[in-house]
N, C-alpha and C positions, 0 to 999 in steps of 0.2 A: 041798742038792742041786738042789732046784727054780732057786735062782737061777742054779747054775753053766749047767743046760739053757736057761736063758732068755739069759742071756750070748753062749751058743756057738751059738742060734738069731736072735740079731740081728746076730750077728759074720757068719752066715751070709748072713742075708737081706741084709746089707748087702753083701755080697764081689759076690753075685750080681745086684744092682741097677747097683752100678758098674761100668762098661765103661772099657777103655783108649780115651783120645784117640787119635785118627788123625790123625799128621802130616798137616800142611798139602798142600795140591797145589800146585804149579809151575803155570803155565801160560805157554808162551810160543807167541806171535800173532805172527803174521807177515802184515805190511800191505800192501799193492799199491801200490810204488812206480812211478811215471811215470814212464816214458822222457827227458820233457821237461816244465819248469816250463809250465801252459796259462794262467796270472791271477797277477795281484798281486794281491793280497787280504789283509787282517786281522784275525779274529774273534777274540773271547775264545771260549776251551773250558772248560766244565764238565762235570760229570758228578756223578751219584748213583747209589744202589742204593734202588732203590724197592719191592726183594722185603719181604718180613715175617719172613725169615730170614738167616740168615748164610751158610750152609752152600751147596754147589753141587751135591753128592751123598749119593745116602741109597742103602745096602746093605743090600737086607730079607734076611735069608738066611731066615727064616720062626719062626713064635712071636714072639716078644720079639726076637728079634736082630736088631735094625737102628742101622746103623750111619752117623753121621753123617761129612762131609768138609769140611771148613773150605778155601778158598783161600787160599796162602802170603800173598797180598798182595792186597786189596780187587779186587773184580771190576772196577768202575768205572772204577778209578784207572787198572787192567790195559788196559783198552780204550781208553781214553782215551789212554794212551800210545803206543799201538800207530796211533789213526787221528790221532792226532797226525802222526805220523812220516809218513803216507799221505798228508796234507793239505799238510805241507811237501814234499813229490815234486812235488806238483802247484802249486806257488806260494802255498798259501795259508797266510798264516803264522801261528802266536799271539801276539797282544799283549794284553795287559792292558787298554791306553786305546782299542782300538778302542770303537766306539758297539755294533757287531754280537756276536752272542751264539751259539755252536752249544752244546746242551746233551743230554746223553748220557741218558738215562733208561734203568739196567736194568729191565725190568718183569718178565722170568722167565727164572733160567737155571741150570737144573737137570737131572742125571745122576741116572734112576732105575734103578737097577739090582735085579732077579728072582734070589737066587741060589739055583739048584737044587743037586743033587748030583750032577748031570754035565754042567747047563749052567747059563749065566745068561742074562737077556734086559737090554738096557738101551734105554731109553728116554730119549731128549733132547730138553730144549725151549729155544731160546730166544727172547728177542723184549725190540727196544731201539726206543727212540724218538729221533728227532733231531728237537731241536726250535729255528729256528734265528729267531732274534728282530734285526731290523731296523730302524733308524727306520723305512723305509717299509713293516712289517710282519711277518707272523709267516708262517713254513714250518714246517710238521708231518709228520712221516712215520715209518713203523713196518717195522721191519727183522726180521724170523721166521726161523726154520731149525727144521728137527725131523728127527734120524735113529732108526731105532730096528734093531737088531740081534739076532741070539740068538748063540750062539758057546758050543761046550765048556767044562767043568770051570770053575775059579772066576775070577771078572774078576781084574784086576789094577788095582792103582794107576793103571798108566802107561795102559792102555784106558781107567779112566775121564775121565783127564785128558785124553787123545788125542780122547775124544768130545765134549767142548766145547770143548773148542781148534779141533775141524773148525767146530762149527757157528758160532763168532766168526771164524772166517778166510770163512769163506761170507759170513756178511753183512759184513766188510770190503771185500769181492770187490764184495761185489755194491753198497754204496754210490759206490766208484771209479768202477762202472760207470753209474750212475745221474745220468740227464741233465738230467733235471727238478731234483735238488737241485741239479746245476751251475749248470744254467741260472738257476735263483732266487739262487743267488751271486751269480753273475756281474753279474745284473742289481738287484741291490737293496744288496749292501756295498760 
């Protein structure tokens, strides 16, 4: 008898340790395309994920239950693709054989979401490096976004993906607009 209770107390503690995987998240970016090509230009583009985890969002709903959110397709790659598209608007192309290097550093980008019992709070961070390497030298610079929100009853999926989606479309935005990285283009590839 003893063993069947030891049985059907590991069968337990094991059901209750294990959690369901949460589908992947979608994310789709949307890049600030130019009006008009402004340079000829050719860099190779890289990118990494320099985080210590995989994951983009974590849902504490309180105790033990938090839950983690994997990206359908690598964050890096995602962005990359995206200021890809942004960089060829504005003339600057990728090649392989260029000598110049733009390199995408994720360094934090994470959906933390509070979940209460009539609200949730969620908190976002991110922050990317471009670091763009030259014969005649090296360009470094750091790209931030942070929203935080509270909002009724329980988050959703599509909120949380909606909430890093904004803060990569912001600093998309916001490198397009950034004169200094142009201008060290311009003048050094």
């Amino acid at each position: 008898m003893k063993k069947y209770i030891v049985i059907a107390a590991a069968l337990l503690l094991s059901a209750c340790a294990s959690r369901p995987a949460q589908p992947p998240l979608a994310l789709t970016l949307t890049p600030v395309l130019a009006q008009q090509a402004t340079s000829q230009l050719a860099v190779q583009l890289s990118s990494k994920d320099d985080r210590n985890h995989n994951y983009i969002a974590i849902v504490d709903s309180g105790a033990t239950n938090v839950e983690e959110f994997q990206p359908e397709s690598n964050i890096a790659s995602t962005f990359q693709a995206a200021l890809k598209k942004q960089f060829a608007s504005e003339g600057i192309t990728v090649n392989t054989a260029s000598t110049s290097n733009i390199a995408i550093n994720i360094q934090q980008a994470l959906v933390k979401v509070t979940q209460g019992l009539v609200k949730h709070d969620i908190d976002s961070q991110l922050q990317i490096e471009l670091v763009v390497t030259t014969p005649k030298g090296t360009f470094s610079k750091k790209y931030s976004a942070r929203t935080t929100k509270q909002e009724p009853f329980k988050v959703t999926r599509e909120e949380i993906a909606q909430s890093l989606e904004k803060m990569m479309n912001s600093v998309l935005k916001e490198i397009a607009k950034d004169g200094e990285l142009h201008q060290y283009l311009t003048e050094n590839v």
